[in-house]
C-alpha positions as CSV (number, residue, x, y, z in Angstrom):
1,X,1.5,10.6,15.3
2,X,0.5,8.5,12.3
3,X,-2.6,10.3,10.7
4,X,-2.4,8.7,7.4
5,X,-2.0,4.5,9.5
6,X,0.8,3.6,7.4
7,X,2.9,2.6,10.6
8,X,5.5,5.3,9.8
9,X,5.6,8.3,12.1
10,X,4.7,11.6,10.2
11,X,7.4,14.0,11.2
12,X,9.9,10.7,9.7
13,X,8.0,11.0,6.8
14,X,7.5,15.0,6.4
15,X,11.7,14.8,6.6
16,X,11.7,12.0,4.3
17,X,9.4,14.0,1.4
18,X,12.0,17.2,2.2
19,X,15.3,14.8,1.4
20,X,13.4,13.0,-1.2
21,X,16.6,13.3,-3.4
22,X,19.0,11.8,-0.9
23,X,16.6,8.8,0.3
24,X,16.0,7.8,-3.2
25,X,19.8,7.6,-3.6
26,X,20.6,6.0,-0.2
27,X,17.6,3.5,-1.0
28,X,19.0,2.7,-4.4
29,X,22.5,2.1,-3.0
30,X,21.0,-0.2,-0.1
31,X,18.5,-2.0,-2.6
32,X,21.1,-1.8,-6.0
33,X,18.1,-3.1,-8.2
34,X,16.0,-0.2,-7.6
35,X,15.0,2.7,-10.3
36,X,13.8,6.0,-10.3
37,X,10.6,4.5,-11.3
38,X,10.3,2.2,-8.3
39,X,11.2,5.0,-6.3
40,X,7.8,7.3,-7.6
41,X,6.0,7.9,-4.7
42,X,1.9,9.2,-4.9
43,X,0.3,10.2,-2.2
44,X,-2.2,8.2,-0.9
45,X,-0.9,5.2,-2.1
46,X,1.7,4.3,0.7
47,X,0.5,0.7,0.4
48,X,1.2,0.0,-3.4
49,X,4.6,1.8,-3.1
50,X,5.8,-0.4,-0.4
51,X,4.4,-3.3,-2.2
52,X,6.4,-2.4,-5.3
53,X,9.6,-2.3,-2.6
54,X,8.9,-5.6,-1.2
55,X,8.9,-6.7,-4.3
56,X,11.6,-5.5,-5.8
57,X,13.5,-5.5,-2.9
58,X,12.7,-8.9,-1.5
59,X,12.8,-8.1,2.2
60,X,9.2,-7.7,4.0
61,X,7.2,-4.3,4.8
62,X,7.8,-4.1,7.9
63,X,11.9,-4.5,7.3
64,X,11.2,-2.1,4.4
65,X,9.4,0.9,6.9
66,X,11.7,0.1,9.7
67,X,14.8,1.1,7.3
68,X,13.2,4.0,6.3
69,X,11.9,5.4,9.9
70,X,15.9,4.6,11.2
71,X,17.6,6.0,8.4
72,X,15.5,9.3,7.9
């Protein structure tokens, strides 16, 4: 189920939110050029966070969600 339609499932993103900690640091490791501050996540704004990882990151959102659905 995806009730908030941002193409992640949410029991991968209610996991993700309890190992907030550890994703930051595996993202950060994957994507070196990352900070904490990219990494600030707001609820309800899925959409500029990932835009702030594309760009930072370089890869497209959809390569960006996939990562994050696979790896937690």
């Amino acid at each position: 189920m995806d009730l908030n339609q941002n193409n992640i499932n949410d029991n991968t993103e209610l996991k993700t939110r309890g190992n907030w900690n550890q994703v930051k640091g595996e993202a950060k490791q994957k994507w070196g050029n990352l900070t904490d501050d990219d990494l600030t996540y707001e609820d309800g704004k899925q959409d500029e966070w990932f835009g702030r990882m594309q760009e930072k990151t370089g890869h497209a959102m959809d390569d960006i969600k996939a990562w994050f659905s696979r790896t937690f």
